[in-house]
C-alpha positions in Angstrom: 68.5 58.7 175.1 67.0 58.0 171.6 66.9 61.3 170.8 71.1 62.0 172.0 71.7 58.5 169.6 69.7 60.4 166.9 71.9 64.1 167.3 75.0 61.3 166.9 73.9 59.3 164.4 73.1 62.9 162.4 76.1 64.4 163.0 78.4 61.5 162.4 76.5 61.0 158.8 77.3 64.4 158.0 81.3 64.4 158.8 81.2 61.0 156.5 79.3 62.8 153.9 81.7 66.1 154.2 85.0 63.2 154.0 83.6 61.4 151.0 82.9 65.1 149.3 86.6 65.9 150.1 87.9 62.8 148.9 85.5 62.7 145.6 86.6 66.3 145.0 90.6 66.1 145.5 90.0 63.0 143.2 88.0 65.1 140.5 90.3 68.3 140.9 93.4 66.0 140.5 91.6 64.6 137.1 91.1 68.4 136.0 94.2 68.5 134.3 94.3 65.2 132.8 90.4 66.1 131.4 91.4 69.7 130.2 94.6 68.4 128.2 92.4 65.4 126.6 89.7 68.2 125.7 92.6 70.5 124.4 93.9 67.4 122.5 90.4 66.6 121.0 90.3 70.3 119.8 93.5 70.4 119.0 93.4 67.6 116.4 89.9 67.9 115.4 89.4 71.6 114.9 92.7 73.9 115.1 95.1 71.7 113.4 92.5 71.3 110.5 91.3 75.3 110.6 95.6 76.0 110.7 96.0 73.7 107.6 92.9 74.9 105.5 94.8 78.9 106.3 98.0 77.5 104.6 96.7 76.4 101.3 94.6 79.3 100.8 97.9 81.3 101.8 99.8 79.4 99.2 97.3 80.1 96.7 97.2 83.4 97.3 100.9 83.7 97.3 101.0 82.4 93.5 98.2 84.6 92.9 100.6 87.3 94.2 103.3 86.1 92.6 102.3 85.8 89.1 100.7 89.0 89.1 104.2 90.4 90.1 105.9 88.6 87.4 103.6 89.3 84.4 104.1 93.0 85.4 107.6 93.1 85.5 107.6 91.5 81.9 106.1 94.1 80.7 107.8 96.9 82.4 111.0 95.1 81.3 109.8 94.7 77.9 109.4 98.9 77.9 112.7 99.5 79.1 114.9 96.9 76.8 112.5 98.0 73.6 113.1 101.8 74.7 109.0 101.8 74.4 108.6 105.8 75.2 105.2 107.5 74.9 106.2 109.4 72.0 106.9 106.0 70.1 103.6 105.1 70.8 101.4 107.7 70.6 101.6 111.2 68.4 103.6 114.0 70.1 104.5 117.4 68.6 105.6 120.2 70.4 103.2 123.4 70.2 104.3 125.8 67.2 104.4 129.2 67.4 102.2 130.7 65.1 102.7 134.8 64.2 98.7 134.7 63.1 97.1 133.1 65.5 99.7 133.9 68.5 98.9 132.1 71.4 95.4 130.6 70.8 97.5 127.8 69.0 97.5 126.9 72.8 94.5 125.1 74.4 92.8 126.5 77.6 94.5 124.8 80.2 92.8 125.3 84.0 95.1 123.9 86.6 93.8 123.1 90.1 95.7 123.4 93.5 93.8 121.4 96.0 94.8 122.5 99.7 93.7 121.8 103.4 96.4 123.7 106.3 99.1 123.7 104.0 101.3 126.2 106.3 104.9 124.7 105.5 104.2 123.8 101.8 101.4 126.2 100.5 104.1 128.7 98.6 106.2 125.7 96.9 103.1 124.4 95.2 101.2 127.8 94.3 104.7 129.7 93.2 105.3 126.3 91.1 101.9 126.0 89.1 102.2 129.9 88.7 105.6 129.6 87.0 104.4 126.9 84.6 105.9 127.9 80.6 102.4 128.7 78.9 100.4 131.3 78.1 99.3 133.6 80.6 95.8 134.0 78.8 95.7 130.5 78.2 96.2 129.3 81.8 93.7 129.6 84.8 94.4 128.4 88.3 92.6 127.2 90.9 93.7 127.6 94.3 91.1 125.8 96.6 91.9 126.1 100.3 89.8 124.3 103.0 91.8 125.5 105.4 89.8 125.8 108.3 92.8 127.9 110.2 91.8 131.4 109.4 95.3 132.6 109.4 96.6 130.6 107.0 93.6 131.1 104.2 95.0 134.9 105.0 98.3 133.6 103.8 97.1 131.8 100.8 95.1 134.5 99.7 98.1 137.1 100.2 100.0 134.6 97.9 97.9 134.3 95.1 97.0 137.9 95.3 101.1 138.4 94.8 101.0 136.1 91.3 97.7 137.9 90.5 99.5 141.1 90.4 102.5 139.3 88.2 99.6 138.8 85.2 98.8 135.3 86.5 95.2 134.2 86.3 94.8 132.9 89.8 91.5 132.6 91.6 91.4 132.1 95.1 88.3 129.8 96.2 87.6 129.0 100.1 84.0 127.2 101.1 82.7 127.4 104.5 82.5 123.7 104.5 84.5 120.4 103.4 81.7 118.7 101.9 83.2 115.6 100.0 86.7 117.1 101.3 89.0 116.8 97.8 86.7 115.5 95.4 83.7 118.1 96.9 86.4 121.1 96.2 87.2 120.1 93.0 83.6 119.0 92.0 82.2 122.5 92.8 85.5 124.5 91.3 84.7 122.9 87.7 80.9 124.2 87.6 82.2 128.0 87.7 81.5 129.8 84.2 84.8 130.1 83.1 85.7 126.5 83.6 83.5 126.1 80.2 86.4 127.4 78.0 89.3 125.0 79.3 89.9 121.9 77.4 91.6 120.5 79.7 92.6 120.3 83.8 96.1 119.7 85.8 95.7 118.8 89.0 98.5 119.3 91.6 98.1 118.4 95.8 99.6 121.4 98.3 103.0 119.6 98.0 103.3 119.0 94.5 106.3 121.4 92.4 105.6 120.6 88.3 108.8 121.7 86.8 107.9 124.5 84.6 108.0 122.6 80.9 104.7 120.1 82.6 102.3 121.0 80.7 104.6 121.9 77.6 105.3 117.7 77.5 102.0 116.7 78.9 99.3 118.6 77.0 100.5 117.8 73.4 99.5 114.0 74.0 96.0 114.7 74.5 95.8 117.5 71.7 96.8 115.1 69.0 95.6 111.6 70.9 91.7 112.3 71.0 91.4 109.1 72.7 93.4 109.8 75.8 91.9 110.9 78.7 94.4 111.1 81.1 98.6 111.7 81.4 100.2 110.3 84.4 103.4 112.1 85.5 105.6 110.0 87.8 106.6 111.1 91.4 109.7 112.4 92.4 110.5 112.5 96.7 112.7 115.9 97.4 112.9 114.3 100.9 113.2 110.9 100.7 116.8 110.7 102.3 115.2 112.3 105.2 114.7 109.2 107.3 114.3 105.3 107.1 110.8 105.2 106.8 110.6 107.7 103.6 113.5 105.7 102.1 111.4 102.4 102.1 108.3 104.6 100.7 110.3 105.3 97.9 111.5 101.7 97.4 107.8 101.0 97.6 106.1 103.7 94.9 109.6 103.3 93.0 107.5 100.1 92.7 104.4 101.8 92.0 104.7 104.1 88.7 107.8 102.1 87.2 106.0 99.1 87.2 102.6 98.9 88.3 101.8 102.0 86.3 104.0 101.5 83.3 102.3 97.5 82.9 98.5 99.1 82.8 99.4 102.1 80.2 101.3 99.7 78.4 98.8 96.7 77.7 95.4 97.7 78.5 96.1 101.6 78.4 94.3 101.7 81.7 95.7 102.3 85.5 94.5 103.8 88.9 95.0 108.0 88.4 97.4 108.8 91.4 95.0 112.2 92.1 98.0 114.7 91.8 100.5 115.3 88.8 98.2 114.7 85.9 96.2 115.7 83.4 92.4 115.4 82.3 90.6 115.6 79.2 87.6 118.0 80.6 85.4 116.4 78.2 85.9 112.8 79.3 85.0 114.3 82.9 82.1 115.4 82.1 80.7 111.9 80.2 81.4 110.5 82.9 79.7 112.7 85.7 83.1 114.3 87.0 84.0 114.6 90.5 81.9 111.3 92.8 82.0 111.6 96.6 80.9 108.0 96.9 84.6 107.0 98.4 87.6 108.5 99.7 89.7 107.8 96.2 87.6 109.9 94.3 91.0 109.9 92.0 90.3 105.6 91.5 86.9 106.6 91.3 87.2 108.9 88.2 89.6 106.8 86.4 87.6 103.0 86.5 84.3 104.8 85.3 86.3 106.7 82.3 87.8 103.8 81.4 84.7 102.2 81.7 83.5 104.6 78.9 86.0 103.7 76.5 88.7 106.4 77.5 92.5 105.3 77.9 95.1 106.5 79.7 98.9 107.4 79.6 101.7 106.9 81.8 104.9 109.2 81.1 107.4 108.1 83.5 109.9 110.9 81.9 108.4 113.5 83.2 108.9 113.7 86.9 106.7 116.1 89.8 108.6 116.8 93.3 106.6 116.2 96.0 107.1 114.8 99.6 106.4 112.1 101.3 104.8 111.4 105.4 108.0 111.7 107.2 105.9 111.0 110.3 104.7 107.5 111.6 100.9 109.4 113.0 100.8 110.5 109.0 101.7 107.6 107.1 99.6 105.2 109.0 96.8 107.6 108.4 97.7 108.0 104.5 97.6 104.2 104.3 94.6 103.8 105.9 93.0 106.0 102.8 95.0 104.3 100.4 93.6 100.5 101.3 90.3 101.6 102.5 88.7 103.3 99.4 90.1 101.5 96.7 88.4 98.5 98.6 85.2 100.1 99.3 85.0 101.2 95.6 85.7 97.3 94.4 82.7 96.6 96.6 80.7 100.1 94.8 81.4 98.9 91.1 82.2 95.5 90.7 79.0 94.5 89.1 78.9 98.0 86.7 82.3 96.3 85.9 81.0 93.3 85.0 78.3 94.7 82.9 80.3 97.6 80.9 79.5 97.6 77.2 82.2 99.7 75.9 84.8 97.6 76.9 86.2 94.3 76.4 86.4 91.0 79.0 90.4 91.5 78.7 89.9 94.8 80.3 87.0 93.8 82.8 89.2 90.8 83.9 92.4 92.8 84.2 90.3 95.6 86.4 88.3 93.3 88.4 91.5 90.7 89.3 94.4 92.2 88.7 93.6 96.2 90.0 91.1 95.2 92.2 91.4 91.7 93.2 95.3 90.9 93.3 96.4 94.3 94.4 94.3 95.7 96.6 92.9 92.8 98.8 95.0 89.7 98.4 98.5 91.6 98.3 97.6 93.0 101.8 96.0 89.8 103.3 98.2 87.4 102.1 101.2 89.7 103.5 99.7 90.1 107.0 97.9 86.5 107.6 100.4 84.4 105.8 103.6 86.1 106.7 102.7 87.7 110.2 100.1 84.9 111.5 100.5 81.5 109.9 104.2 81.0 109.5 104.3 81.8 112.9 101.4 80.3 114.8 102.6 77.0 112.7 105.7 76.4 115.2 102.9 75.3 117.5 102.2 72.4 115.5 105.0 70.5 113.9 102.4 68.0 112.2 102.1 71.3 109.9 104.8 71.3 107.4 104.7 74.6 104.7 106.4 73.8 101.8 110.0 75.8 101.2 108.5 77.0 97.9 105.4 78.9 99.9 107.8 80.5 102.9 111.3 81.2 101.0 111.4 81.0 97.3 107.6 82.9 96.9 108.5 85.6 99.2 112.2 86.2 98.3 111.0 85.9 94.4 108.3 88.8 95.2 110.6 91.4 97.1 113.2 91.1 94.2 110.7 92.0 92.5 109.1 94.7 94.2 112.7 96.2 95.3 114.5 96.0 91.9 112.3 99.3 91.0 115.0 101.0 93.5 118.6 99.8 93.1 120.3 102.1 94.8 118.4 101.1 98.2 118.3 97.3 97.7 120.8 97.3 100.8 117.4 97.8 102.7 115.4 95.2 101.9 115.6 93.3 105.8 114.4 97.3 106.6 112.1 97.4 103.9 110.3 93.6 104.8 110.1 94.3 107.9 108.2 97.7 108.0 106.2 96.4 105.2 105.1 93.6 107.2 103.9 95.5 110.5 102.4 98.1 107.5 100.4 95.6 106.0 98.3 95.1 109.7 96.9 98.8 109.4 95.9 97.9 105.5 94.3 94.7 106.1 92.4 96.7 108.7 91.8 99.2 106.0 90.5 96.4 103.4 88.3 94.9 105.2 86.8 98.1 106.7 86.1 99.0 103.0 84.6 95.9 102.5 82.3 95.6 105.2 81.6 99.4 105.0 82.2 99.6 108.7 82.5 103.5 111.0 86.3 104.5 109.5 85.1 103.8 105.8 85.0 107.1 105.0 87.4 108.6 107.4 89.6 111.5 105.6 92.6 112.8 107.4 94.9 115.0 105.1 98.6 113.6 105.0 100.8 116.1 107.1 103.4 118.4 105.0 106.8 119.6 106.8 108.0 121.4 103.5 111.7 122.7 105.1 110.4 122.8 108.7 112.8 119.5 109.4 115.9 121.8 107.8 115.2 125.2 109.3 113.9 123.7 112.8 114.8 126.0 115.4 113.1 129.2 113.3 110.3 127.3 112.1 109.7 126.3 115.9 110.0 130.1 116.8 107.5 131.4 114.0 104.6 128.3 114.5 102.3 128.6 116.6 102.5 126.0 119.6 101.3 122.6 119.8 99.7 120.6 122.6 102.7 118.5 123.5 101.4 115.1 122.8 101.6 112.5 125.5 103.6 109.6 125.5 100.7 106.7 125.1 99.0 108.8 122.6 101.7 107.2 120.3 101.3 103.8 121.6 99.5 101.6 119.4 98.6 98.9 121.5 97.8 96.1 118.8 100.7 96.3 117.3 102.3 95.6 120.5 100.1 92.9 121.0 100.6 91.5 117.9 104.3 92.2 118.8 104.0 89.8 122.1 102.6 87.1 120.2 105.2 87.0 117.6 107.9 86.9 120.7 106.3 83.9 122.1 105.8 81.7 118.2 110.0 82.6 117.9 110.7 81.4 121.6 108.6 78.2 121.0 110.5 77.7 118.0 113.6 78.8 119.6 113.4 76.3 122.2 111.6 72.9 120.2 113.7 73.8 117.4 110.7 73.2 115.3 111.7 74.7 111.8 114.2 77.8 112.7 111.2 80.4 111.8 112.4 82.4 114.9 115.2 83.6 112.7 113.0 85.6 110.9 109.9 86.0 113.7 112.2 87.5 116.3 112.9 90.7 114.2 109.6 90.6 113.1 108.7 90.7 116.5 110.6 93.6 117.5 109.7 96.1 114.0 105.7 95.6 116.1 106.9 96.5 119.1 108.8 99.2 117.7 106.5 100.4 115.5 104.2 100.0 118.6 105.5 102.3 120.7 106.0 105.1 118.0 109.4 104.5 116.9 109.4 105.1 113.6 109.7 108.2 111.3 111.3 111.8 111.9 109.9 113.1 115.0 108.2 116.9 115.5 108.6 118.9 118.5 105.3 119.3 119.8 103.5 117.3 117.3 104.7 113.6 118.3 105.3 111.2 115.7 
């Protein structure tokens, strides 16, 4: 019997034990909530809402930052245009006289060089337009330097120069069996041949560049009576930017570019970023300053800081104007862009301290390089436009305790895409379009910035920008003649953070939308949708067989 009472005893203990458990446990999991939201309130107050408030101000500074680099430009590209301030005001210009005795030697060697990688649809514009160029034939040399790893177009190439060749034109043909240091590696190697020696000075034109044939007649006379100049800066002209959407707000964009950006630096400290096409180089400034440098993937930026750096300065002519095209694909832009914030960040990171300790020039110049070039332009215009515009407005309708000022989220921002859009009057009915895009643009450059920065795996990544030449006008022949592409698949064009970044955006506006915090969902919702968009590849001309 005392051993049954025991087995009782036992086994009523453990049913109390398993009804206390149950009742402890529904009491505990019906705390959980109550605990979780007092631990997300703790956090909440203590660290996000803090963290969220410390992002504003820095966004707000770097939004004046921004904003007064934008304005002191514009002065100063205003101040050229009312005061009709043209380069041959400024600086000595004569046009070349003919001279019965000494013929055409009155003309410096020029040696013009045609950088190229694939060029199928643009290889005969750029070749056939350097070849037609008004100036001596025994005082001109070209360059024609294919990388082309297709084998059938070098053929092409080849037969093309070997057709000016047999016009009188000094062409040389010049293929390697590698793309060591890509552009800069081509170029670098082409100026140690011999004949390179007697050329005073170098024009350098990309595959998809057309100089109208007076170039070098309104170029070259600036740097043969200028000794100081190094450089002459052409401005770009787009022969397709009415092609889509996309190449319209690039052109609003380097509209921007050359009649501001570049006019400001040629016109107060004589120094700006060479654009690596449609200019031309004192050889002898090259060479002091080592030539050609591998080191980044603006070897262009590169060249220009260190010459500058020596004491050279440089001109911008924005009257004299080079056709070339621009990325008409999404896949090709986002890769151009890439290049474009990538190395001139990684190069601020390479020469900031040989900045700092030049001796040829003064602290106007190293301030205006190290902050206004490198600082303002290239790392706070991209961060400020992604964090601030595309993360903090929007993650603030979360926290209504967090109140921007109207200054920092509509008069900064309107004041700066004026700004920025005036360059381009006759497309300021795109400006929504042009934010927009430049918004979900500046996620791939901040990307790009930082990836310079730190130095990290794409830091030297070199894609070559896709050419279409005429292929988008003549589609159905060009499509017969080509050879054909992998189809590429659908997700292939899918870029899934942007989509991401996208869905976040949708729910900040619907928050908004439905607290009616501050109305930001006016401006977030289409925000929202240019990600998604953008995302899922909807942007840009599209290529049969070559996706977008």
């Amino acid at each position: 019997m005392s051993a049954c009472n025991a087995e009782h005893a036992f086994f009523d203990l453990a049913v109390s034990f398993d009804e206390a458990s149950a009742v402890l446990f529904g009491i505990a999991w019906d705390a959980l909530p109550n605990q979780i939201g007092l631990l997300w309130m703790w956090v909440r107050g203590r660290v996000v809402v803090p963290l969220v408030r410390i992002a504003v101000v820095l966004c707000l500074v770097m939004s004046i930052i921004l904003l007064i680099e934008k304005v002191s430009m514009a002065l100063v590209s205003l101040y050229v245009k009312v005061f009709r301030r043209k380069p041959e005001k400024i600086y000595k210009w004569e046009p070349i006289q003919a001279d019965e005795e000494l013929g055409s030697s009155v003309h410096p060697m020029v040696l013009v060089q045609v950088p190229m990688f694939n060029e199928r649809e643009v290889y005969k514009l750029s070749v056939g337009a350097v070849c037609s160029l008004s100036w001596p034939p025994d005082r001109l040399i070209i360059q024609v330097l294919d990388d082309s790893t297709d084998l059938a177009i070098r053929e092409m190439v080849r037969s093309e120069c070997e057709k000016w060749i047999r016009k009188g034109i000094t062409v040389h043909y010049i293929s390697r069996d590698n793309r060591n240091g890509y552009k800069a590696g081509a170029m670098k190697e082409a100026m140690e041949i011999d004949y390179v020696r007697q050329c005073d000075y170098v024009a350098i034109f990309d595959a998809d560049f057309q100089p109208a044939s007076d170039f070098l007649v309104r170029t070259v006379p600036f740097l043969m009576h200028n000794p100081e100049i190094a450089l002459v800066q052409a401005r770009w002209k787009f022969v397709n930017a009415d092609e889509c959407l996309m190449t319209k707000i690039q052109e609003m964009s380097l509209n921007y570019h050359f009649k501001v950006e570049q006019q400001a630096g040629s016109s107060t400290i004589e120094f700006f970023g060479f654009n690596g096409t449609a200019g031309v180089w004192r050889i002898s400034a090259m060479v002091e300053v080592e030539g050609w440098k591998e080191r980044t993937t603006v070897e262009d930026m590169d060249l220009a800081v260190r010459a500058s750096l020596a004491g050279w300065k440089f001109l911008y002519v924005g009257n004299v104007k080079v056709k070339n095209e621009l990325p008409s694909t999404f896949k090709a832009y986002r890769f151009q862009q890439h290049r474009w914030s990538c190395g001139p960040a990684n190069l601020f990171k390479k020469m900031a301290v040989e900045i700092i300790t030049a001796k040829k020039v003064s602290m106007v110049k190293k301030f205006f390089m190290l902050y206004n070039f490198f600082f303002a332009r290239r790392v706070i215009a991209h961060n400020v436009t992604f964090f601030f515009y595309c993360m903090i407005i929007p993650l603030s309708c979360f926290f209504p305790e967090i109140q921007i000022p109207k200054w920092g989220v509509i008069y900064i921002p309107t004041a700066i895409t004026l700004l920025s859009a005036v360059a381009t009057p006759s497309s300021i009915h795109l400006i929504i379009f042009w934010i927009l895009f430049e918004n979900v643009m500046s996620w791939h450059r901040c990307k790009a910035v930082f990836i310079g920065l730190t130095e990290a795996n794409r830091v030297n990544e070199w894609i070559v920008t896709e050419k279409l030449g005429d292929t988008m006008k003549t589609k159905p022949a060009a499509a017969a003649a080509a050879p054909k592409k992998s189809k590429t698949k659908c997700w292939e064009r899918i870029q899934f953070d942007e989509i991401g970044i996208g869905a976040f955006l949708v729910a900040c506006a619907t928050y908004d939308f439905v607290h009616n915090t501050d109305r930001y969902f006016i401006y977030i919702y289409p925000l929202a949708l240019s990600f998604i968009l953008m995302g899922v590849g909807y942007a840009g001309t599209f290529v049969p067989g070559g996706g977008k």
